[in-house]
C-alpha positions as CSV (number, residue, x, y, z in Angstrom):
1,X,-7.4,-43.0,-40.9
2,X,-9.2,-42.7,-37.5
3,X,-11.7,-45.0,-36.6
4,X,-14.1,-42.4,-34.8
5,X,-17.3,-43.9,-33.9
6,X,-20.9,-43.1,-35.9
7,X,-22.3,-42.0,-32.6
8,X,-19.0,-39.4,-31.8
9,X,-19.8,-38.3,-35.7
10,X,-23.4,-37.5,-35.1
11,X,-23.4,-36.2,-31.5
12,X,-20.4,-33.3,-32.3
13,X,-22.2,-30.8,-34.2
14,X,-25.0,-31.2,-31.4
15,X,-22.4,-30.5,-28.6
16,X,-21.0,-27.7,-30.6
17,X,-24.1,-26.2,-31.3
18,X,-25.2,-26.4,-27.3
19,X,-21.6,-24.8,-26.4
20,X,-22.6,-22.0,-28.8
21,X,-25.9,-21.3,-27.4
22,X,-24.7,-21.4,-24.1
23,X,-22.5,-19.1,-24.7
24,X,-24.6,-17.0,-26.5
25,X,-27.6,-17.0,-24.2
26,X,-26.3,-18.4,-21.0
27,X,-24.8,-14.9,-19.0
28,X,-28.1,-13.5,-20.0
29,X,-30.3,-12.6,-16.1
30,X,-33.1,-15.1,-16.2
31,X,-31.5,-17.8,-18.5
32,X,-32.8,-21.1,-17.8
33,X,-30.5,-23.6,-16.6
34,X,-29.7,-26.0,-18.3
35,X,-27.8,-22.8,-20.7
36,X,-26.5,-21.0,-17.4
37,X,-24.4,-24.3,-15.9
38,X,-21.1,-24.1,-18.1
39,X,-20.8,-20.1,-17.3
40,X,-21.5,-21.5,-13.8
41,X,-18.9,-23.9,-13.5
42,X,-16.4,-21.8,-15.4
43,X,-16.6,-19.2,-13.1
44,X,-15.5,-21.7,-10.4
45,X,-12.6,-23.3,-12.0
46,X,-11.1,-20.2,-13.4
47,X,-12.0,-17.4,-10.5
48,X,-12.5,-19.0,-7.6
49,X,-8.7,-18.9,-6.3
50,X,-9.0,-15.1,-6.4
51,X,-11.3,-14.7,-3.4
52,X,-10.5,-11.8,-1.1
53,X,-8.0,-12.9,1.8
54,X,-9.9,-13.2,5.0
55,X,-9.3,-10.2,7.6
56,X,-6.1,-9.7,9.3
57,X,-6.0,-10.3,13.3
58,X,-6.0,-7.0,15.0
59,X,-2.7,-7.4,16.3
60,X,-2.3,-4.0,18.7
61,X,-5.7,-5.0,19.6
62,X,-4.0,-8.5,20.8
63,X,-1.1,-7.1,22.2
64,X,-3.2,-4.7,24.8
65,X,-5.3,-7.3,26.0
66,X,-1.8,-9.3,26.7
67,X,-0.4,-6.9,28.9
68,X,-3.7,-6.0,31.1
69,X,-3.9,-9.5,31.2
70,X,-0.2,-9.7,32.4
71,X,0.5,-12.4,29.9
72,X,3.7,-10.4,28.7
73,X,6.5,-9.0,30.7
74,X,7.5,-5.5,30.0
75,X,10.3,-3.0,31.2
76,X,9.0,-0.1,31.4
77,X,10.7,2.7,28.8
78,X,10.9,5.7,31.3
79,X,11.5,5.4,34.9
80,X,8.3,5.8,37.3
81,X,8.6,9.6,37.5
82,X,6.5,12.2,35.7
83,X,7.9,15.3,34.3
84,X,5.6,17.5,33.6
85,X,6.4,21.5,31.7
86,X,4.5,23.7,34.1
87,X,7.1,25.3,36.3
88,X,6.9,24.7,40.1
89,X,3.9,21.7,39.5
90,X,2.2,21.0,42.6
91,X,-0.2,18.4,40.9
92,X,-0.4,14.5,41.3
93,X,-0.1,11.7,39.1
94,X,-2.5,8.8,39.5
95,X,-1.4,4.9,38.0
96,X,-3.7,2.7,36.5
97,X,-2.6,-0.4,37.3
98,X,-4.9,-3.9,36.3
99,X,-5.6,-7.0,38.4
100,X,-2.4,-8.2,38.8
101,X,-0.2,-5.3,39.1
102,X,0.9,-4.4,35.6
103,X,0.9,-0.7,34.5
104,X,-1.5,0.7,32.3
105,X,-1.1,4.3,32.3
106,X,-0.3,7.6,34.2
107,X,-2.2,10.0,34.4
108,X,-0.6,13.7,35.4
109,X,-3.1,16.4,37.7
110,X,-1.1,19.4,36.4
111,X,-2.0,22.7,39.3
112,X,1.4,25.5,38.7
113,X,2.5,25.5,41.8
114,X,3.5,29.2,43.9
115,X,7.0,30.9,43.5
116,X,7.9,32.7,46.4
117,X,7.7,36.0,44.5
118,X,3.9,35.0,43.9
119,X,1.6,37.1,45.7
120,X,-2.0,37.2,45.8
């Protein structure tokens, strides 16, 4: 047979009595704590590695401040003209352009231009 100590013998029921109570009376608000520690350090062995992920970058956020800073070179997708849906357009379109060159963005004026059957 096992040779378990006196000591182990006497100090079980004890333990298992104290794992009980805390247990018991330990999730309760306003538990001392000395009963609250084993919920305690539970919840930090068994929970802890489902934390919310920390926030994504804002990657278009990144990617605009590349190109005003002309850190990335682009083609452009259209060519530098401006069509604009008003027939006969008189208007003008103004570039915004940053420090070092790089376009930003277009902006069209539309005004309909006159026909030569227009008359006031």
């Amino acid at each position: 047979m096992l040779d378990i100590p006196a000591a182990v013998l006497a100090g079980a029921p004890a333990a298992v009595a104290y794992g009980i109570t805390a247990a018991a009376y330990g999730g309760r608000p306003g538990a001392p704590a000395w009963l609250r520690w084993p919920l305690t350090a539970w919840d930090v062995l068994a929970y802890s590695w489902r934390r919310p992920a920390p926030p994504r970058p804002d990657y278009a956020r990144i990617a605009q401040l590349e190109r005003q800073l002309g850190l990335v070179e682009e083609r452009p997708i259209r060519p530098h003209r401006t069509v604009c849906l008003t027939k006969n357009c008189a208007g003008d379109t103004e570039e915004l352009r940053t420090w070092s060159s790089q376009l930003i963005r277009r902006i069209h004026h539309c005004q309909p231009g006159t026909t030569e059957g227009d008359q006031p």
